[in-house]
KEKE-3310 file (N, C-alpha, C; in steps of 0.2 Angstrom, whole numbers, plus 5000, padded with zeros to 4 digits):
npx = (6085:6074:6062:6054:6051:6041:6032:6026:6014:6005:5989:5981:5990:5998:6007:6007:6012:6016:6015:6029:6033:6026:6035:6039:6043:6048:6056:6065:6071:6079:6075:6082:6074:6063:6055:6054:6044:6046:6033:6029:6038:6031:6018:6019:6031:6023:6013:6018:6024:6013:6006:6019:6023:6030:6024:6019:6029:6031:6029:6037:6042:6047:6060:6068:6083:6082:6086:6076:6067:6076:6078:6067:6066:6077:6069:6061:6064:6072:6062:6052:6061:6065:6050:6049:6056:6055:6041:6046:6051:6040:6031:6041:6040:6027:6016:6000:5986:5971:5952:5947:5954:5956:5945:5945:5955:5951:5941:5945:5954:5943:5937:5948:5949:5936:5924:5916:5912:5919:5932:5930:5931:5944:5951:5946:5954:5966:5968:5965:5960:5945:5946:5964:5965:5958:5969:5981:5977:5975:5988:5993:5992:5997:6011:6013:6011:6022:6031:6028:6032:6044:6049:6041:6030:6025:6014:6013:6000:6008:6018:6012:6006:6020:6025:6014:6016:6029:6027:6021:6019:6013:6001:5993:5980:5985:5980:5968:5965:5955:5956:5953:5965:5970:5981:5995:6007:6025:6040:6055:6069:6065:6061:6072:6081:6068:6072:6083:6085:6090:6104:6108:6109:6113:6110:6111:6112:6107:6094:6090:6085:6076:6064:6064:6058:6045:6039:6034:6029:6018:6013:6010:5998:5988:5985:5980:5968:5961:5958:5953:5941:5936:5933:5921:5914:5913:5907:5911:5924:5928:5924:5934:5947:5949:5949:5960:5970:5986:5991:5991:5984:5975:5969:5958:5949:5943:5952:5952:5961:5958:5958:5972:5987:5998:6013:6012:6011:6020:6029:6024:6012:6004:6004:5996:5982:5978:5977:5966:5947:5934:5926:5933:5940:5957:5971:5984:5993:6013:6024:6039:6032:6025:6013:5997:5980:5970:5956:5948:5938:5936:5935:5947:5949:5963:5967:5969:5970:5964:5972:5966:5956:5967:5973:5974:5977:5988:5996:5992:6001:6013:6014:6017:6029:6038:6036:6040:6053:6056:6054:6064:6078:6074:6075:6087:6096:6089:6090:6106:6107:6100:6100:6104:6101:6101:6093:6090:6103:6098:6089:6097:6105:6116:6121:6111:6113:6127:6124:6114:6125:6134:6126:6122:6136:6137:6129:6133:6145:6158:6160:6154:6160:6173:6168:6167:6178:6186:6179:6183:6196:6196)
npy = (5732:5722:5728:5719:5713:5724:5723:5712:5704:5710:5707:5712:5722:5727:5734:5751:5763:5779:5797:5806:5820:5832:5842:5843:5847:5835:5826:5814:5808:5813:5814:5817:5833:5831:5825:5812:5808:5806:5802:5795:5786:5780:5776:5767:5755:5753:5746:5736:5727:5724:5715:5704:5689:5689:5698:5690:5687:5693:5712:5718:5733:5737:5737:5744:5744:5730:5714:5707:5718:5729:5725:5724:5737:5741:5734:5743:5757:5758:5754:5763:5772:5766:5768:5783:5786:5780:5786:5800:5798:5794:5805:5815:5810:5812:5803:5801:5796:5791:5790:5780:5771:5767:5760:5750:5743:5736:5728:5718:5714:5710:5700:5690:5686:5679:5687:5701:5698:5690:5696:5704:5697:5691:5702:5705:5694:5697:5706:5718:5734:5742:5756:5756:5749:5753:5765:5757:5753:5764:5767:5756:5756:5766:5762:5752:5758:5769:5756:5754:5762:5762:5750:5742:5729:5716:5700:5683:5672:5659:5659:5660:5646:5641:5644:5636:5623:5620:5623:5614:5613:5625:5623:5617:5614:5610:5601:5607:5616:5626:5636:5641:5650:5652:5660:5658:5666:5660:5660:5657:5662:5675:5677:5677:5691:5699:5699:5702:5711:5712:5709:5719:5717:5707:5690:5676:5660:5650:5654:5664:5653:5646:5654:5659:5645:5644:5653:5647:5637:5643:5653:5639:5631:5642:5640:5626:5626:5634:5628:5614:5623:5625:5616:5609:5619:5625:5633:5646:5649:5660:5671:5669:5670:5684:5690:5682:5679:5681:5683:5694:5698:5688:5688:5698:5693:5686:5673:5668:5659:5657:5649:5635:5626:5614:5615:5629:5633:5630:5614:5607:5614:5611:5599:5594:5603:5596:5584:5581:5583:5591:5606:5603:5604:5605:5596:5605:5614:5615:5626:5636:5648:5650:5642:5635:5635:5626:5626:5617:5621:5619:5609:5605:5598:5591:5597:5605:5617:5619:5624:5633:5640:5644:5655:5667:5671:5667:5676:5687:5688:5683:5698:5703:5702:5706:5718:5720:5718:5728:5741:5737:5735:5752:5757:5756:5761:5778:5777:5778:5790:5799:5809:5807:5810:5808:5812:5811:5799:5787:5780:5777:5766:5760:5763:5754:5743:5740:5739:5728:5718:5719:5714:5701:5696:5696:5686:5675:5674:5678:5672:5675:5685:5682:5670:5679:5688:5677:5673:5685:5683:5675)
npz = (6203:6193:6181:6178:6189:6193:6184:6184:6188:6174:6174:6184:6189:6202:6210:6210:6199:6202:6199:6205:6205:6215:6226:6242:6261:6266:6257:6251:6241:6226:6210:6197:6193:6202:6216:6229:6241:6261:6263:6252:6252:6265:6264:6251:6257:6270:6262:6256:6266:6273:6264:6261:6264:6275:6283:6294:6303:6314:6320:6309:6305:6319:6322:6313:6308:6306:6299:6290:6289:6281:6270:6262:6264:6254:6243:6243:6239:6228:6220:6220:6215:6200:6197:6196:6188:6176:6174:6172:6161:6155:6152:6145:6131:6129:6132:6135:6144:6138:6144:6135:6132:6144:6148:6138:6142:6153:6147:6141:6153:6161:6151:6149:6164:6166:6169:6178:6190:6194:6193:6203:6215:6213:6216:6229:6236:6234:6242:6236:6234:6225:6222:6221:6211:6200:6200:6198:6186:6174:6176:6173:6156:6155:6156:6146:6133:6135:6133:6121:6113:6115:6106:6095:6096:6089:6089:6084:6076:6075:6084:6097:6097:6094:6109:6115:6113:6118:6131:6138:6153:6156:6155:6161:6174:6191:6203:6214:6232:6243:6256:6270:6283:6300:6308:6319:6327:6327:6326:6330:6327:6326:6336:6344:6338:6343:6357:6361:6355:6343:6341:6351:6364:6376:6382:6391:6385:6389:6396:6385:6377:6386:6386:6375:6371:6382:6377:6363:6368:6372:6362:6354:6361:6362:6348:6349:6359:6350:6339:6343:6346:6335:6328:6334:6330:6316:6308:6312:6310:6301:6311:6319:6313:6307:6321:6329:6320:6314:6302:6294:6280:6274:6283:6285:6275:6283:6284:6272:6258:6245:6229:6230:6225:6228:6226:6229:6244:6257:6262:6273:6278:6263:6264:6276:6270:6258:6260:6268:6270:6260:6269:6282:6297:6302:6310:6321:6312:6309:6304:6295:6300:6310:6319:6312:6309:6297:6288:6276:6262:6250:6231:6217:6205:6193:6178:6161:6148:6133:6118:6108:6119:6125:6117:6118:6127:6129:6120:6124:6135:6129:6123:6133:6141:6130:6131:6144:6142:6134:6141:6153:6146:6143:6156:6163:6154:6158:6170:6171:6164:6172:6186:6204:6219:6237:6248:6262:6267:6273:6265:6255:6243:6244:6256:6263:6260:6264:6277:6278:6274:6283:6293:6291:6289:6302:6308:6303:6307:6303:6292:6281:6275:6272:6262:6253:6250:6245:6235:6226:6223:6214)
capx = (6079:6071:6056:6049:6045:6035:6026:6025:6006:5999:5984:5982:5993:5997:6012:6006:6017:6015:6021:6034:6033:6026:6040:6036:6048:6049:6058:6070:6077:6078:6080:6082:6071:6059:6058:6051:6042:6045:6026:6025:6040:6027:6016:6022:6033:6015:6008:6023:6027:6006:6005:6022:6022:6035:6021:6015:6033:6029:6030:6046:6046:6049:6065:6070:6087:6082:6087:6072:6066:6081:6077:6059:6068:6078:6065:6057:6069:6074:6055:6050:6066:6062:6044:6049:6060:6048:6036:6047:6051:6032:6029:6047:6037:6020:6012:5996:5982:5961:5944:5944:5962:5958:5940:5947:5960:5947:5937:5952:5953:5936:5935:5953:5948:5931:5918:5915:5911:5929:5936:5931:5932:5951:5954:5946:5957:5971:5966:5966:5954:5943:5953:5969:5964:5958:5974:5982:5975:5979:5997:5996:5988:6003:6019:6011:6012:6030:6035:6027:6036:6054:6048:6036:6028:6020:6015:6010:5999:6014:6023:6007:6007:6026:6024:6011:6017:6034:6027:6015:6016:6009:5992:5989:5980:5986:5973:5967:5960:5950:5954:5955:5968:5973:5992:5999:6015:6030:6047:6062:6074:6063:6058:6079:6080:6065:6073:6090:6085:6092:6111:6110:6108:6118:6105:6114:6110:6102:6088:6085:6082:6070:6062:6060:6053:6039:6033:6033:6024:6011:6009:6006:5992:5983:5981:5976:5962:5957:5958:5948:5935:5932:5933:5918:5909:5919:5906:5913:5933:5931:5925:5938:5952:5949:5952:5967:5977:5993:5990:5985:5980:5971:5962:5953:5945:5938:5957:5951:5966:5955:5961:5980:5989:6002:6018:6010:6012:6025:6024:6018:6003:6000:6001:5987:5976:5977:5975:5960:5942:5932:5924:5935:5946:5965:5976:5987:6001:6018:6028:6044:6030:6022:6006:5992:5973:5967:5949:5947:5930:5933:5946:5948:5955:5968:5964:5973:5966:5966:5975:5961:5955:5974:5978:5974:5981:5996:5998:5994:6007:6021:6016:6019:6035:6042:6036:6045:6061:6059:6055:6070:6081:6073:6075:6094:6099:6086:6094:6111:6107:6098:6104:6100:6102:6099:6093:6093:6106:6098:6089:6104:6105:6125:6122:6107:6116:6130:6123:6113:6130:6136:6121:6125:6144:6138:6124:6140:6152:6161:6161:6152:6166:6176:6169:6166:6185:6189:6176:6187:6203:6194)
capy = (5728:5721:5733:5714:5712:5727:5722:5704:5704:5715:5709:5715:5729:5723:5738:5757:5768:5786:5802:5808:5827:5836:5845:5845:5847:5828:5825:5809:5807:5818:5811:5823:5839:5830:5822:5807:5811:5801:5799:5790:5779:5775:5772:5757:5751:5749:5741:5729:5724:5720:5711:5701:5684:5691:5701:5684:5686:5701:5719:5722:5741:5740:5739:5748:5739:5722:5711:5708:5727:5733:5718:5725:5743:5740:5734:5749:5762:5752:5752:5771:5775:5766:5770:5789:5787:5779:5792:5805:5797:5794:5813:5818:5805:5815:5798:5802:5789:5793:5786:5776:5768:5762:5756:5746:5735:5733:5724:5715:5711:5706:5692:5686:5684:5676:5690:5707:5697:5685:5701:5706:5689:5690:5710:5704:5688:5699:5713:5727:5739:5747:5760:5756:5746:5757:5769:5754:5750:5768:5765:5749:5758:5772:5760:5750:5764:5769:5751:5752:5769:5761:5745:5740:5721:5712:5693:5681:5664:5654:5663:5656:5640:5636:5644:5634:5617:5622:5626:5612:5615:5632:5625:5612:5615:5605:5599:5613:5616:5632:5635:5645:5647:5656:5659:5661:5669:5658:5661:5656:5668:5681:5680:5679:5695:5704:5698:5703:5720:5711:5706:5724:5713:5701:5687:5667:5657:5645:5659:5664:5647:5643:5660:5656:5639:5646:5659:5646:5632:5648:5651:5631:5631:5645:5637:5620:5628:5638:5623:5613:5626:5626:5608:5610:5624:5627:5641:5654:5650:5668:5678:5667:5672:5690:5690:5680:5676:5683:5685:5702:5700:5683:5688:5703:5690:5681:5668:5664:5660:5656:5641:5636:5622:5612:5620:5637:5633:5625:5607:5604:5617:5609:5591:5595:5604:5590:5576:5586:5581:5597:5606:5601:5608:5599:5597:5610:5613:5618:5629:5641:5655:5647:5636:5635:5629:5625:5625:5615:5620:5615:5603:5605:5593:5592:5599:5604:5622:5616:5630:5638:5644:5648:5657:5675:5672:5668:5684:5693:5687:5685:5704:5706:5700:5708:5727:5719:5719:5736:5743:5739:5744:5760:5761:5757:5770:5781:5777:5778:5796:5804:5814:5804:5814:5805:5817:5806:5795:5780:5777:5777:5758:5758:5763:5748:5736:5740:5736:5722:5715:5717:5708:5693:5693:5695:5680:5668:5673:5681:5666:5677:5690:5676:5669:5684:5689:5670:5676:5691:5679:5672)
capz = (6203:6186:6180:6177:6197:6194:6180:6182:6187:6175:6171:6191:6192:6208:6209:6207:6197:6204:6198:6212:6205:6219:6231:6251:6264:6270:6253:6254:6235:6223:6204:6193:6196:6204:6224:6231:6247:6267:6263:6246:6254:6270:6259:6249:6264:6272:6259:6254:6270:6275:6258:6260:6270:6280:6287:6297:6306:6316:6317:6307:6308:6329:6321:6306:6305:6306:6292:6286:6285:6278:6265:6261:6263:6249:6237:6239:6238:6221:6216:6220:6210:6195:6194:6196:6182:6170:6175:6168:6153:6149:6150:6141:6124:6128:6134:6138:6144:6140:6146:6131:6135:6153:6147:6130:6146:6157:6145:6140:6159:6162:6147:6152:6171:6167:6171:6182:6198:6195:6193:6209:6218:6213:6220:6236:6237:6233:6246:6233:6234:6218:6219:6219:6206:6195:6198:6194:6179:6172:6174:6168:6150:6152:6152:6139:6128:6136:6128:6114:6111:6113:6103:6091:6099:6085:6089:6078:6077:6075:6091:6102:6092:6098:6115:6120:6111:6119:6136:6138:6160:6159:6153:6166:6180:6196:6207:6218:6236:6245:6260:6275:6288:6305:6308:6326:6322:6330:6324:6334:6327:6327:6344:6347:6338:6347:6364:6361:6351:6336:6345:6355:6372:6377:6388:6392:6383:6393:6398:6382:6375:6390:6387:6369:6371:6382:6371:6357:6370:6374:6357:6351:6366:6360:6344:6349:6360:6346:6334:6346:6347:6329:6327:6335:6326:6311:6305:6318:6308:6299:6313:6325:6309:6310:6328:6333:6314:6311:6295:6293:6273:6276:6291:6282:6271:6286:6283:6265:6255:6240:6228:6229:6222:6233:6224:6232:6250:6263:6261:6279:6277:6257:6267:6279:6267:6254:6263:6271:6266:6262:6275:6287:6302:6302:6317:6320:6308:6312:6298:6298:6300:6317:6319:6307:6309:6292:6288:6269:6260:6242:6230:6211:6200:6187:6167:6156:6145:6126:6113:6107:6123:6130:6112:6117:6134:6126:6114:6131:6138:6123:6122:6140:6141:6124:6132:6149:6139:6133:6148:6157:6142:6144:6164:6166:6152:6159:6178:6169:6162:6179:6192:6210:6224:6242:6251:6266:6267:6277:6259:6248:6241:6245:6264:6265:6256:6269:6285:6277:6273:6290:6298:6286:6293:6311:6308:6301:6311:6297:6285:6273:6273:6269:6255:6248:6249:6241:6225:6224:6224:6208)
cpx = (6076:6065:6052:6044:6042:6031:6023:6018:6001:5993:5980:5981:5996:6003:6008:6014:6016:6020:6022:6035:6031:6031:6036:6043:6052:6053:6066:6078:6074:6082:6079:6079:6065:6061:6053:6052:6043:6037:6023:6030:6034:6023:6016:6026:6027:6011:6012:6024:6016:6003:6009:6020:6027:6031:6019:6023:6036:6028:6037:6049:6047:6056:6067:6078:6088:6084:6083:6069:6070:6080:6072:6062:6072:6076:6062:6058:6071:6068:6053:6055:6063:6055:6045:6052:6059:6044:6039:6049:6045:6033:6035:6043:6031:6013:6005:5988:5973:5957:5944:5949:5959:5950:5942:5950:5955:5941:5941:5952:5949:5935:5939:5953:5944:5925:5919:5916:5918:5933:5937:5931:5942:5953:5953:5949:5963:5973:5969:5961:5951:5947:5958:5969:5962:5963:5980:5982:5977:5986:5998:5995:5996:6011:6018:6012:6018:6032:6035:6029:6042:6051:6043:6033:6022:6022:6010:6006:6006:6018:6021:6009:6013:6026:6018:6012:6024:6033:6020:6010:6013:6002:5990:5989:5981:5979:5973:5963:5958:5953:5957:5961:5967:5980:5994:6006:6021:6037:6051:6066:6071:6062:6067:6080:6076:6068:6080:6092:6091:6102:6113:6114:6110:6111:6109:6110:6106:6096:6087:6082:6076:6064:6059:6056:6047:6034:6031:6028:6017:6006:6006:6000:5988:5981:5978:5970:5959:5955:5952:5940:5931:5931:5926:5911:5912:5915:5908:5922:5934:5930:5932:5947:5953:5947:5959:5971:5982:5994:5988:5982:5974:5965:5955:5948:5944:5945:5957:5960:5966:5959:5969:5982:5996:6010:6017:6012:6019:6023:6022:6011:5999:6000:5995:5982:5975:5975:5969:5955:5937:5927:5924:5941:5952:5967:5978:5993:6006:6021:6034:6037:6025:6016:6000:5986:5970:5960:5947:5939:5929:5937:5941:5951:5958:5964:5969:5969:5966:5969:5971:5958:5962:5977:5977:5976:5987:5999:5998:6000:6014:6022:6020:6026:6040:6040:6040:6052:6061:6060:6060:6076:6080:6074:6082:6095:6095:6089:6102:6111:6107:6101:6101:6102:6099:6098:6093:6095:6104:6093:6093:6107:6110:6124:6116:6109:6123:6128:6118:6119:6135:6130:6122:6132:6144:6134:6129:6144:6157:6165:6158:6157:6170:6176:6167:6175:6188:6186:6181:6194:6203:6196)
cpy = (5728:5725:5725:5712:5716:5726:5715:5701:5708:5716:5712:5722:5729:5731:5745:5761:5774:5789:5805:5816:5834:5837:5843:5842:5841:5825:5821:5808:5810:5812:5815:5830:5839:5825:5816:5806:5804:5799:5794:5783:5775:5774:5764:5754:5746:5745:5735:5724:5720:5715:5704:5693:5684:5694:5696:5684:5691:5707:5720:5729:5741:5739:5740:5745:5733:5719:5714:5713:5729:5728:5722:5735:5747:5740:5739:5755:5762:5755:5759:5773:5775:5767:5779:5792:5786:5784:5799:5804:5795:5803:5818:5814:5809:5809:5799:5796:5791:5787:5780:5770:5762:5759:5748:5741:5734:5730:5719:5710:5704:5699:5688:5683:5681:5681:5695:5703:5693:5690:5704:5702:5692:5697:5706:5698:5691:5704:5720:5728:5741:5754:5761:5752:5747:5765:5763:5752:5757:5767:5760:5750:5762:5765:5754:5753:5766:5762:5749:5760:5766:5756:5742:5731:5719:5703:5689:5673:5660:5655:5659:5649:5636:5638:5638:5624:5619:5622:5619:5611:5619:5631:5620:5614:5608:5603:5604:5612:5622:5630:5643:5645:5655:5654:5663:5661:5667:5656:5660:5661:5674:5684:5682:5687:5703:5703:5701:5710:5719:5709:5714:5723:5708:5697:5680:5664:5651:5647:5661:5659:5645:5650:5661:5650:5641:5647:5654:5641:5637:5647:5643:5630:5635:5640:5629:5621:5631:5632:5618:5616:5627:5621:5604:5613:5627:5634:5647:5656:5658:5673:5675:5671:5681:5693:5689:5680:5684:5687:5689:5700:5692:5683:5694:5699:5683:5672:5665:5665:5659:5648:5641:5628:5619:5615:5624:5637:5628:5621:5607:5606:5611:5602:5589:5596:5600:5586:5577:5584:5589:5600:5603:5604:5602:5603:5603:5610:5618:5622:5635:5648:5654:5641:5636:5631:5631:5623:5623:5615:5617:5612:5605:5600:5595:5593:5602:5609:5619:5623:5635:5643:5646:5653:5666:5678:5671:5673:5687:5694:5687:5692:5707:5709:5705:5716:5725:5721:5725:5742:5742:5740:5751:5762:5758:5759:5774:5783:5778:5787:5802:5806:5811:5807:5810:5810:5815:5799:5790:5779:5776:5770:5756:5759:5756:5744:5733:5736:5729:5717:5714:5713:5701:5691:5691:5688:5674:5669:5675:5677:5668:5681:5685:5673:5674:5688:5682:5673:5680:5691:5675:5675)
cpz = (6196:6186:6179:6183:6195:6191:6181:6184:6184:6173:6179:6193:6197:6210:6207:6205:6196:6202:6205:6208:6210:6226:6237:6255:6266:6263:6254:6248:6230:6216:6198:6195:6200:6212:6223:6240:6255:6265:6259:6251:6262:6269:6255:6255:6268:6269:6257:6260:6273:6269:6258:6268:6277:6286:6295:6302:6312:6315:6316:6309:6314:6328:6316:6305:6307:6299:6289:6284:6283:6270:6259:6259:6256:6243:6236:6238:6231:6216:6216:6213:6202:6194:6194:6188:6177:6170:6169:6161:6149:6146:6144:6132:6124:6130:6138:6140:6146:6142:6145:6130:6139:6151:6142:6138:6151:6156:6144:6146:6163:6160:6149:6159:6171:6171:6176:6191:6199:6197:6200:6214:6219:6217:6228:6240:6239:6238:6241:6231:6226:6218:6218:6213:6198:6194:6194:6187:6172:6168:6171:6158:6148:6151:6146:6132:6129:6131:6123:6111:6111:6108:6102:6091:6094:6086:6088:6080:6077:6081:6097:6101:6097:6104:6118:6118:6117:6130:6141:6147:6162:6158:6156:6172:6185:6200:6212:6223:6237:6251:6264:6280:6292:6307:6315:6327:6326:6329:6329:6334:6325:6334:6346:6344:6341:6356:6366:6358:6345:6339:6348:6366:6372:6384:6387:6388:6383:6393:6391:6377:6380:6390:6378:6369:6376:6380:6365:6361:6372:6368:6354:6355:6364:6354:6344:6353:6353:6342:6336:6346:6341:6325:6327:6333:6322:6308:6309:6314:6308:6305:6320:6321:6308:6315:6329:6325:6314:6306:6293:6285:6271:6281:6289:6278:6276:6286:6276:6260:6248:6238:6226:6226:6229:6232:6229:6238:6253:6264:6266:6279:6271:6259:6269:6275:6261:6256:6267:6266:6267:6269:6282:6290:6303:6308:6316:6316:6308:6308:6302:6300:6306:6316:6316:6307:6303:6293:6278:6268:6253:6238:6223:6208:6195:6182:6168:6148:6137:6123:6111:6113:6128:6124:6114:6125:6133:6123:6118:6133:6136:6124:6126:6142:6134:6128:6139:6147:6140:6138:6153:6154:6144:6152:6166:6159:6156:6167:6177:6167:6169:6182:6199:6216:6232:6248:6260:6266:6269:6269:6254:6247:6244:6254:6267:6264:6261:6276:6283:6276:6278:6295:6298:6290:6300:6312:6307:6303:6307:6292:6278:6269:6269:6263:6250:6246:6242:6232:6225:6219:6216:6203)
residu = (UNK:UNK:UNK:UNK:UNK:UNK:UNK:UNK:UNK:UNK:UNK:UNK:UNK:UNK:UNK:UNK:UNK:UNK:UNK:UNK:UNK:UNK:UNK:UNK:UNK:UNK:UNK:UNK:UNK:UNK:UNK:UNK:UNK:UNK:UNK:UNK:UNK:UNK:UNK:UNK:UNK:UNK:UNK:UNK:UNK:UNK:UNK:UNK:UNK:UNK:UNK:UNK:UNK:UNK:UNK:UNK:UNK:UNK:UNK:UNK:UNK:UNK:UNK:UNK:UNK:UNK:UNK:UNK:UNK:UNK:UNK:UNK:UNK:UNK:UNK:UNK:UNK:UNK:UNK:UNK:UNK:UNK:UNK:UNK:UNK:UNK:UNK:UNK:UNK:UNK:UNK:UNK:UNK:UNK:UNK:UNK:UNK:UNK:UNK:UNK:UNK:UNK:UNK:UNK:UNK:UNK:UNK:UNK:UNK:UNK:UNK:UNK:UNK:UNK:UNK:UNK:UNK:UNK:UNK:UNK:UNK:UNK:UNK:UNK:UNK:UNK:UNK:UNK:UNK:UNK:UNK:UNK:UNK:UNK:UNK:UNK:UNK:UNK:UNK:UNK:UNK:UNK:UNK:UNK:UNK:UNK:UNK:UNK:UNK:UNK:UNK:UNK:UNK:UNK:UNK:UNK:UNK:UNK:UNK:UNK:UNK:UNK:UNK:UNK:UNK:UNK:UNK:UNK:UNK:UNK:UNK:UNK:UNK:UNK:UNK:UNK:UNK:UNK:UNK:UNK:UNK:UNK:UNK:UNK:UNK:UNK:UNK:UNK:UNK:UNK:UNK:UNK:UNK:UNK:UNK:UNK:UNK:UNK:UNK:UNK:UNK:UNK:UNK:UNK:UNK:UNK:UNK:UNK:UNK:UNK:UNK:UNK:UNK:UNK:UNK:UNK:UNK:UNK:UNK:UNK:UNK:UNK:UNK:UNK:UNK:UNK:UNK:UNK:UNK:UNK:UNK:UNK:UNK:UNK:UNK:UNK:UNK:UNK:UNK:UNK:UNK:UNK:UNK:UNK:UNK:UNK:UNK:UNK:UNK:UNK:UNK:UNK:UNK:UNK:UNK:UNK:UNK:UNK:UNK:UNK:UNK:UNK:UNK:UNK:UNK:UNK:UNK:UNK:UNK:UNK:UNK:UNK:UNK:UNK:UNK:UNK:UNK:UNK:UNK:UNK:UNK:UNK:UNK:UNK:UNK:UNK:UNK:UNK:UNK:UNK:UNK:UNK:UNK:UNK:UNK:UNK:UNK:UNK:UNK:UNK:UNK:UNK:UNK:UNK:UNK:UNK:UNK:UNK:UNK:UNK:UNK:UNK:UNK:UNK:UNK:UNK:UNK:UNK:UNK:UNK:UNK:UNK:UNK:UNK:UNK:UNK:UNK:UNK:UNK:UNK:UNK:UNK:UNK:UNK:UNK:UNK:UNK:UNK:UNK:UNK:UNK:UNK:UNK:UNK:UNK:UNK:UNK:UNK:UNK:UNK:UNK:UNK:UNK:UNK:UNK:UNK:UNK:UNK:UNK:UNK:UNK:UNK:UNK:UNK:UNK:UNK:UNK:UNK:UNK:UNK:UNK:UNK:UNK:UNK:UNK:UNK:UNK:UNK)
# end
């Protein structure tokens, strides 16, 4: 996995990169002379999977080799690795990160966000805590410095200049709404997999097609009462949104999904809530991730940032990208050098990659084997 997924939000952080140096018996992978504990993996596991939109498709862990866990399993097996392994190559350079560091970007932050309170608008939009936030922003200080130890990032007016003549979609914003939802979480082929204990249980097919179509006419019913009910008295959406919604990271904030663009969402949702007049409750909307009652409070129009006020957002981000490079330079030699130890096997990328690769054959009937034989043939 690119060290760029982990950085790819950082004026955020959105990723913490912890040192994995203290031993304890629950010890899963060892990389070098240091371990990486079952608690740091159920740790991020819980936060990746309550952050992803997969979340909105049930409880994945009720089954640990389900696709899609073994999916999320993998990314994070990948992601502990390498931030372990960047870690120790901070400390091997002497990378040390003060007071006056983590103040300097978090003013940096501030101006680039638009203020203290935007600052804290977005964490609470994002559901990241002040404190993760400011362990975040540490780390974000120290592999800054990791990058700028393997290579020296200088960039220049003329570099912005032709990025942003060059780039001229990244400074237009689309037209934008606000809005709220609640998500009653209705998957077909998840429910076949909870029914079937993932193809452990053999059920007709008759029965379990009539046995799924209920559960899915249950769920559509709840949501057109509820829809109904808030059609009616739209101010009660947030406390009806953390109640019934699906959406675990949405419903903490009451359903707010703040402002998105129509790109951002699944056209049938970005249909409803565009064509939606503010402060208003829309029919019910059907998506791969179940039924969805929209509550639109506010609409943005298209602009277009001018150069002057995009030029120190762009330096940000040329730099960004140029310590990105370096950083995954330095973490495949870095992962090419170490010593990986799996101390439990069911984390070892090659044993997940395995039984992912058989779920896949057994889901096509072994047309993926197939074509994966044919590539070989090439």
């Amino acid at each position: 996995m690119k060290i760029r997924k982990l950085l790819a939000t950082l004026a955020l952080s959105a990723v913490i990169f912890t040192g994995c140096g203290v031993k304890n018996q629950n010890a899963i992978i060892k990389v070098n002379d240091n371990v990486i504990s079952q608690a740091q993996y159920d740790k991020l596991i819980d936060k990746n999977l309550s952050s992803s939109p997969l979340a909105a498709m049930g409880d994945l862990k009720a089954n640990k080799d389900g696709f899609l866990y073994l999916m999320m399993e993998q990314q994070v097996v990948n992601q502990l690795i390498i931030e372990e392994v960047l870690e120790q190559e901070a400390q091997k350079r002497g990378i040390k990160v003060t007071k006056k560091d983590t103040d300097k970007e978090l003013k940096r932050i501030i101006k680039q966000i638009g203020g203290k309170d935007r600052l804290m608008e977005t964490l609470k939009a994002n559901n990241v805590s002040v404190s993760d936030f400011k362990k975040d922003l540490q780390t974000q200080v120290k592999m800054k410095k990791l990058a700028n130890s393997v290579k020296k990032v200088n960039i220049t007016d003329a570099d912005c200049e032709k990025y942003y003549k060059e780039h001229p979609e990244s400074f237009k914003t689309p037209e934008q709404v606000r809005a709220s939802h609640i998500l009653i979480a209705a998957n077909p082929f998840q429910m076949q997999m909870e029914l079937t204990d993932n193809g452990k249980k053999e059920i007709p097919v008759e029965e379990l097609k009539a046995t799924i179509d209920k559960k899915m006419k249950e769920k559509e019913d709840l949501a057109k009462k509820l829809d109904a009910e808030l059609k009616a008295d739209s101010s009660k959406f947030a406390q009806y949104a953390s109640k019934y919604s699906n959406d675990t990271g949405s419903a903490k904030q009451g359903g707010d999904l703040g402002f998105f663009a129509k790109e951002q969402m699944v056209p049938e949702f970005a249909k409803a809530a565009f064509e939606a007049k503010p402060n208003t409750v829309t029919d019910v909307v059907k998506t791969m991730y179940g039924y969805h009652i929209i509550f639109v409070q506010d609409r943005k129009e298209a602009s277009t940032t001018p150069y002057e006020k995009a030029k120190s957002r762009i330096k940000a981000f040329l730099r960004s990208q140029e310590q990105v490079k370096a950083l995954d330079e330095l973490t495949t030699a870095a992962k090419k050098d170490a010593k990986i130890e799996y101390m439990d096997e069911r984390y070892n990328p090659e044993t997940i990659q395995k039984k992912l690769t058989k779920q896949v054959d057994d889901m096509t009937n072994g047309q993926a084997q197939k074509v994966r034989e044919e590539a070989k043939k090439k």
